[in-house]
C-alpha positions as CSV (number, residue, x, y, z in Angstrom):
1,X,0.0,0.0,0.0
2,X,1.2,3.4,-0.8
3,X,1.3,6.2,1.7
4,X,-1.4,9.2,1.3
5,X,0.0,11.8,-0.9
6,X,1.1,15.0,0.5
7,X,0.0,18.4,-1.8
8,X,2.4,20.8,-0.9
9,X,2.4,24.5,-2.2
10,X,5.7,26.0,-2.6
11,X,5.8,29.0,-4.7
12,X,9.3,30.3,-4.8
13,X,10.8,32.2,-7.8
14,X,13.3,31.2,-9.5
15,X,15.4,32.2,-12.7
16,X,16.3,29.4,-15.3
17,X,17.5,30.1,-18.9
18,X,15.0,30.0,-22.3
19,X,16.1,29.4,-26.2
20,X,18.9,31.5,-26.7
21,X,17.8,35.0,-27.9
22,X,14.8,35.3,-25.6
23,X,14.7,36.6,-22.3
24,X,15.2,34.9,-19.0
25,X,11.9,34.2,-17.5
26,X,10.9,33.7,-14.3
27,X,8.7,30.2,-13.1
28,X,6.7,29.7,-10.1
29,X,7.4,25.9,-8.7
30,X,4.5,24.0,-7.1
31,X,5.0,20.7,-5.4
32,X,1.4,19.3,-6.4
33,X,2.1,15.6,-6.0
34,X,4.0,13.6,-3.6
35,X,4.2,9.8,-2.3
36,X,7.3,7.7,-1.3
37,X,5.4,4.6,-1.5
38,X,5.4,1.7,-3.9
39,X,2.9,1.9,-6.9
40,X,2.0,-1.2,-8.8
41,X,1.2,-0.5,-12.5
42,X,0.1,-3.3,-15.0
43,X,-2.3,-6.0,-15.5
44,X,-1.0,-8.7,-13.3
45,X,-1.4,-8.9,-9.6
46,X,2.3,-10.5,-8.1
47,X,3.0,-11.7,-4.8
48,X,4.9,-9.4,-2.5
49,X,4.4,-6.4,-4.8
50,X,1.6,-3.5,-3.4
51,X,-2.1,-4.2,-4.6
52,X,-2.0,-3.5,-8.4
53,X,-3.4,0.3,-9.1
54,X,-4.7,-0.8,-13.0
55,X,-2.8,-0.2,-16.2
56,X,-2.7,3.1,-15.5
57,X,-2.0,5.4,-12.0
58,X,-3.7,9.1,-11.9
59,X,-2.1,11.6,-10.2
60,X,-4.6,14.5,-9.6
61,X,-2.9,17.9,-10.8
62,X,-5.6,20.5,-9.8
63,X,-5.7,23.7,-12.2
64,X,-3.4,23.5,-14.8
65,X,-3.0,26.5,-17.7
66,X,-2.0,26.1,-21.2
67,X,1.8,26.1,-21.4
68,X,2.5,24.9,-17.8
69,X,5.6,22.5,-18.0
70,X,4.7,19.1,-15.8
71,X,8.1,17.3,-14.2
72,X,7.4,13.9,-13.0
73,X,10.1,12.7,-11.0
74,X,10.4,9.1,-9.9
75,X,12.6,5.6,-9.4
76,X,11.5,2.7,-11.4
77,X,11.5,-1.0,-10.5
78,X,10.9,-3.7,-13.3
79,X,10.1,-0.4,-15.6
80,X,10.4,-2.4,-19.8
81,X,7.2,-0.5,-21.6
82,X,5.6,2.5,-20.1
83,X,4.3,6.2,-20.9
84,X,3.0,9.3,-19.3
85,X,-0.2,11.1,-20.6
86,X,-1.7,15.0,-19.8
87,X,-4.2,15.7,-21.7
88,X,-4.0,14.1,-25.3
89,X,0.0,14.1,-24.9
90,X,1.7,11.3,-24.4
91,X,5.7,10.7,-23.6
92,X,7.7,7.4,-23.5
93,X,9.1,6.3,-20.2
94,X,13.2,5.1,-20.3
95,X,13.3,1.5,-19.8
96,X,15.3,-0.6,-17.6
97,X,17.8,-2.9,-19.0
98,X,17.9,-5.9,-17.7
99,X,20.8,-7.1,-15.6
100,X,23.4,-9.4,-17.2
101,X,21.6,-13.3,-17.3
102,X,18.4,-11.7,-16.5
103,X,15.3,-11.3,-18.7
104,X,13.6,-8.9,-16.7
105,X,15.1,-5.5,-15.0
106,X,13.8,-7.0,-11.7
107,X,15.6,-4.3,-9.5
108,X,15.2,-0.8,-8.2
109,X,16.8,1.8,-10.7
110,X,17.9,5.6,-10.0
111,X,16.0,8.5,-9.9
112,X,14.7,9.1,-12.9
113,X,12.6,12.7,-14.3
114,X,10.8,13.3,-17.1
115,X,8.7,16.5,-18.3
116,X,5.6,17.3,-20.4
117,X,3.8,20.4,-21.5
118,X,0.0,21.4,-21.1
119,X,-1.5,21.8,-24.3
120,X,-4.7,23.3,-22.5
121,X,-6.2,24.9,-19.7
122,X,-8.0,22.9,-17.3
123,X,-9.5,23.2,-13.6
124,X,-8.8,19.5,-12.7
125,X,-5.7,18.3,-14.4
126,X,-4.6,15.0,-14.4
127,X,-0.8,13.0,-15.0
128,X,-1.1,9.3,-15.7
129,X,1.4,6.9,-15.8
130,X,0.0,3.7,-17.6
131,X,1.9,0.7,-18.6
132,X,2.2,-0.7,-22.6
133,X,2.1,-3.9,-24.2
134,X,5.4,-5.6,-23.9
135,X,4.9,-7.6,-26.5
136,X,4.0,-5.4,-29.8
137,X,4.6,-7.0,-33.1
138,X,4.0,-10.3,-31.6
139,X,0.1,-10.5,-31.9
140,X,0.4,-11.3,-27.9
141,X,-0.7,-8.9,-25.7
142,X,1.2,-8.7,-22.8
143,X,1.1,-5.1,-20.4
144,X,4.3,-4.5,-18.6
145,X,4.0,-4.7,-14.7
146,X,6.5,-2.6,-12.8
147,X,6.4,-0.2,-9.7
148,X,7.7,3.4,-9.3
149,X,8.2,5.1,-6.2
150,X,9.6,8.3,-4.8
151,X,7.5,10.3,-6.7
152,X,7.1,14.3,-6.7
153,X,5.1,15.7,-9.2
154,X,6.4,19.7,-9.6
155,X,4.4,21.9,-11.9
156,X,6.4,25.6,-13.4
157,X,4.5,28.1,-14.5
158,X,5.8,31.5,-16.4
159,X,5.3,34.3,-14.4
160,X,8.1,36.8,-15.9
161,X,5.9,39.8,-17.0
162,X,3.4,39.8,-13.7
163,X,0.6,38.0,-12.3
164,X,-1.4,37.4,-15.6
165,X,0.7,34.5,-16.2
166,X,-0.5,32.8,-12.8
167,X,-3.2,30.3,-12.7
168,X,-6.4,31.9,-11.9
169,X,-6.2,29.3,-8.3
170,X,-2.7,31.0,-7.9
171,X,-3.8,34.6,-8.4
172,X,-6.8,33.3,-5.6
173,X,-4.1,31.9,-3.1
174,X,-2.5,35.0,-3.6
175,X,-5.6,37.3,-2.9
176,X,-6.7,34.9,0.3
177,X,-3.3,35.1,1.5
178,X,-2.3,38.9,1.9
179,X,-6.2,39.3,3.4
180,X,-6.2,40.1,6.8
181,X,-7.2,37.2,8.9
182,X,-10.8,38.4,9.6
183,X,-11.4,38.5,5.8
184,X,-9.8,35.3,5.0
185,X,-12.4,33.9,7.6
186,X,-14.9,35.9,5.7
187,X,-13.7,33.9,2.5
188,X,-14.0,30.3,3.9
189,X,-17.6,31.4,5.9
190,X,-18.7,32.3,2.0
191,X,-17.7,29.4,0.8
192,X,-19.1,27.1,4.0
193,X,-22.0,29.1,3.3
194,X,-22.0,28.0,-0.3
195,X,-21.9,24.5,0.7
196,X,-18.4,24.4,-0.6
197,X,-16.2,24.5,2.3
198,X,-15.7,22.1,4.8
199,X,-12.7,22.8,6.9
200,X,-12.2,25.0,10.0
201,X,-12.8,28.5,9.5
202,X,-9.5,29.8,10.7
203,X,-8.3,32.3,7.6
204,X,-5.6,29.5,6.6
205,X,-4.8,28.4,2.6
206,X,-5.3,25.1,3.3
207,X,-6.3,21.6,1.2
208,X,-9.9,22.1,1.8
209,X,-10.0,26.1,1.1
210,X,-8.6,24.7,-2.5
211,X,-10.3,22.5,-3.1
212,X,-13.5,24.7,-2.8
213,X,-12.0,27.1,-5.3
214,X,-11.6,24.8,-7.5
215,X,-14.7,23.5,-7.6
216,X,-16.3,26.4,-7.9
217,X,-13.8,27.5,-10.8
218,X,-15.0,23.9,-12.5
219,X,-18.7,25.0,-12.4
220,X,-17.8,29.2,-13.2
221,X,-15.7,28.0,-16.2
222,X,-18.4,25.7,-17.6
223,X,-20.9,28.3,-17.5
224,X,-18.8,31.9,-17.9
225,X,-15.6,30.6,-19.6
226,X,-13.4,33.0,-17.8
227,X,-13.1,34.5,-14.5
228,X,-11.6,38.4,-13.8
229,X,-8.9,38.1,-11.4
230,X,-6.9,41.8,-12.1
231,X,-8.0,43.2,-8.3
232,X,-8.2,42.2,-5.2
233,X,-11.6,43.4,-5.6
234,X,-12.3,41.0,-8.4
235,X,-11.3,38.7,-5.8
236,X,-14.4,39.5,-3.2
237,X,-16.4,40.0,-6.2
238,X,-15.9,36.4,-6.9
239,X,-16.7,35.3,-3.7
240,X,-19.9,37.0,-3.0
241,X,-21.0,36.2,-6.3
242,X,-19.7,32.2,-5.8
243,X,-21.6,32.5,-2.0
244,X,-24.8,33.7,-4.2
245,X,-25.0,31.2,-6.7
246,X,-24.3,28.6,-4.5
247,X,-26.7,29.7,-0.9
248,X,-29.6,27.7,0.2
249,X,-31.2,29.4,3.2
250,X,-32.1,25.7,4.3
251,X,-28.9,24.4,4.4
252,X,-28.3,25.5,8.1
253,X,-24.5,26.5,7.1
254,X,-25.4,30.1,7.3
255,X,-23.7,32.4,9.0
256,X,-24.8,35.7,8.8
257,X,-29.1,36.4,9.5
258,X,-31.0,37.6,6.8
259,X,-33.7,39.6,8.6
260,X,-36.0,36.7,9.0
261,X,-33.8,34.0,9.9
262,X,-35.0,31.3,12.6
263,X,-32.1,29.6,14.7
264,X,-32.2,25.8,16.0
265,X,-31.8,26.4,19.8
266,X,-30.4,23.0,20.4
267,X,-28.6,23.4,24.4
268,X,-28.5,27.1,26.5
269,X,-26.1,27.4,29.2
270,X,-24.9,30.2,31.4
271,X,-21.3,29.3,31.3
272,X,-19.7,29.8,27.4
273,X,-16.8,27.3,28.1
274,X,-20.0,24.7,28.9
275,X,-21.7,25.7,25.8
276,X,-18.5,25.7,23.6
277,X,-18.2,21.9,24.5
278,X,-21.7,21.0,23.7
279,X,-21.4,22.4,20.4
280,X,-18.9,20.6,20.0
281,X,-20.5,17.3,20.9
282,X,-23.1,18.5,18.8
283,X,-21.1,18.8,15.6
284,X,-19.1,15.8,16.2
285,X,-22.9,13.8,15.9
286,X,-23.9,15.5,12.8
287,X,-20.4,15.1,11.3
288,X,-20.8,11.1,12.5
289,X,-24.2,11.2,10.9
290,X,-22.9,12.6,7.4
291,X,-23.9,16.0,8.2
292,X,-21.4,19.2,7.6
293,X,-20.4,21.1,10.9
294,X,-22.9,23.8,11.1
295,X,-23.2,24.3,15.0
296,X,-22.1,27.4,16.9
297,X,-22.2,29.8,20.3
298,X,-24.8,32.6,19.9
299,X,-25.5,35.1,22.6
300,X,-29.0,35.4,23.4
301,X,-30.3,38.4,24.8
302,X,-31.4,36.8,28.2
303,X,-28.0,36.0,28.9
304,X,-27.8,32.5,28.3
305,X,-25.3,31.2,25.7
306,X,-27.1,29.2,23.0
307,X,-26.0,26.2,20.8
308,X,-27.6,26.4,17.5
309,X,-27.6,23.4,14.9
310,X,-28.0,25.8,11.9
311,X,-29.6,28.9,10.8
312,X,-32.6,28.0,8.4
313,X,-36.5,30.2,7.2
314,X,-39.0,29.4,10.0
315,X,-40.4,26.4,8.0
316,X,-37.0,25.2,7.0
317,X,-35.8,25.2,11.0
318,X,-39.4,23.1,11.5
319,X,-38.3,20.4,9.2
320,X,-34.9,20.1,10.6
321,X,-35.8,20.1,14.1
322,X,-38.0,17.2,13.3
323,X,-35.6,15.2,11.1
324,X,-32.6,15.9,13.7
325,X,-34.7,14.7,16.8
326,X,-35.6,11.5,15.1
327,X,-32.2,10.5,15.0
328,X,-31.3,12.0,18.2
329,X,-28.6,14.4,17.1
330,X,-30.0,17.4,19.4
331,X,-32.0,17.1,22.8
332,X,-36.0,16.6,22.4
333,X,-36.5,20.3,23.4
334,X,-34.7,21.6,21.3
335,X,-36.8,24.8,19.4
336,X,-36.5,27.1,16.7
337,X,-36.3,30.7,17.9
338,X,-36.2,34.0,15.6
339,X,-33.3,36.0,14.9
340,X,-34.1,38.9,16.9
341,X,-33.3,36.7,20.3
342,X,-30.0,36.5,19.6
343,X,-27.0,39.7,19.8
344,X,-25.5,39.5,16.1
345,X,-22.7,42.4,16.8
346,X,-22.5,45.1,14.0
């Protein structure tokens, strides 16, 4: 079994030399892609060897632009017939050769790189490294089985000029990243809000604030083609506009009341410490029950600290109330309440 890849962002900048008479340009460098296990590729399952991944492994790549250069880099075991593919490219592999008496290159070679170049703009790219028929010419079909391992996946992007060479998730890291931290949190509570987000709403870049970027670039491109990312107001633009197509004022994952908003009083207690806990034991049993995290501390205005399960319109809190008593998620008197109950702040 292979160990859980590791996405790692490094942006640094660094200066490397083009085709003599053109300038030097500078390249951002993204780790996207990273595993030291073993992976198994072909189309025969071999003792002692990790559980075969298919003739072909995917490596996820995220958003990839036209014209970003792919590195794969990587030590082969057993490696006779094999290719890379991005998009409709494909590049040859360099085989083993076999030791002296030996058929097969049955041993663990050097670290080995090759690279490949986007021929188109994507939101979710993907690298796969697929095995061929060892036996071509023959009439026999025969797919070579070999592992790799060691494998970092770095992805350069030309950013000489300025940031209109960045991918439209870079220029969004960048944005999210020079906000101060009570608008990054305003960022993630958007996107939470959209249904999108489902990590902690702390104002970090993290795995799950990409990912929701990048699924809502997926469903902007297919729809709008293109997204404006010159400004940082752009950048909020998107986000309000992402939080707007995406809302459902049922959900519960709202944040902010709308004027009319009813809240699912699940515990009160006098002590905030006490009522931090229970909504946390609250959100741990909607989490267990497939639910995303929605509880949270409100002040009411009799000075008891409420735990809500979720902001919802009076009718939608009804339904939910009913639906999370039945399966015993929240106390059986637990009630909906309106808005105006609660302190909000400014």
């Amino acid at each position: 079994m292979f160990q859980m890849y590791l996405k790692i962002t490094l942006l640094l900048s660094i200066i490397v030399p083009t085709i003599v008479g053109n300038p030097r340009m500078a390249l951002s460098q993204e780790i996207i892609f990273q595993t030291f296990g073993q992976i198994h590729v072909g189309d025969e399952n071999i003792r002692e060897w990790p559980i075969i991944s298919g003739r072909c492994f995917e490596i996820s790549l995220g958003a990839i632009n036209k014209g970003d250069q792919i590195e794969l880099n990587y030590q082969p075991y057993g490696l006779e017939n094999a290719f890379i593919r991005l998009g409709g490219a494909e590049l040859r592999l360099t085989p083993q050769t076999p030791s002296p008496g030996q058929k097969r290159p049955n041993y663990w070679g050097g670290g080995a790189s090759v690279s490949v170049i986007s021929n188109k703009s994507t939101p979710n790219g993907a690298l796969e490294i697929c095995s061929e028929n060892v036996k071509i010419g023959s009439g026999q079909i025969d797919y070579d089985d070999f592992m790799v391992s060691n494998i970092t996946v770095y992805k350069y992007a030309d950013i000489s000029n300025n940031s209109s060479n960045l991918t439209d998730i870079q220029k969004i890291q960048n944005y999210f990243e020079e906000a101060l931290g009570v608008d990054a949190e305003f960022v993630q509570l958007s996107l939470l809000e959209a249904g999108l987000y489902l990590g902690e709403i702390d104002g970090v870049w993290s795995k799950p604030t990409r990912q929701a970027f990048v699924n809502a670039l997926d469903w902007h491109y297919s729809r709008a083609g293109s997204v404006n990312l010159s400004t940082e107001r752009d950048f909020y633009d998107l986000v309000e506009f992402i939080r707007n197509s995406f809302f459902d004022e049922d959900s519960g994952l709202a944040r902010r009341p709308t004027g009319s908003s009813f809240v699912l009083s699940a515990m009160a207690h006098r002590d905030f410490n006490i009522a931090l806990n229970n909504m946390k034991i609250i959100d741990q049993k909607l989490a267990n029950y497939g639910y995303p995290k929605r509880a949270r501390v409100v002040s009411a205005k009799n000075g008891w600290f409420v735990v809500a399960a979720g902001m919802y319109t009076n009718s939608g809190c009804e339904q939910k109330s009913v639906i999370f008593k039945r399966a015993a998620l929240i106390p059986g008197d637990s009630y909906c309440a309106p808005e105006n109950k609660f302190w909000w702040g400014d």
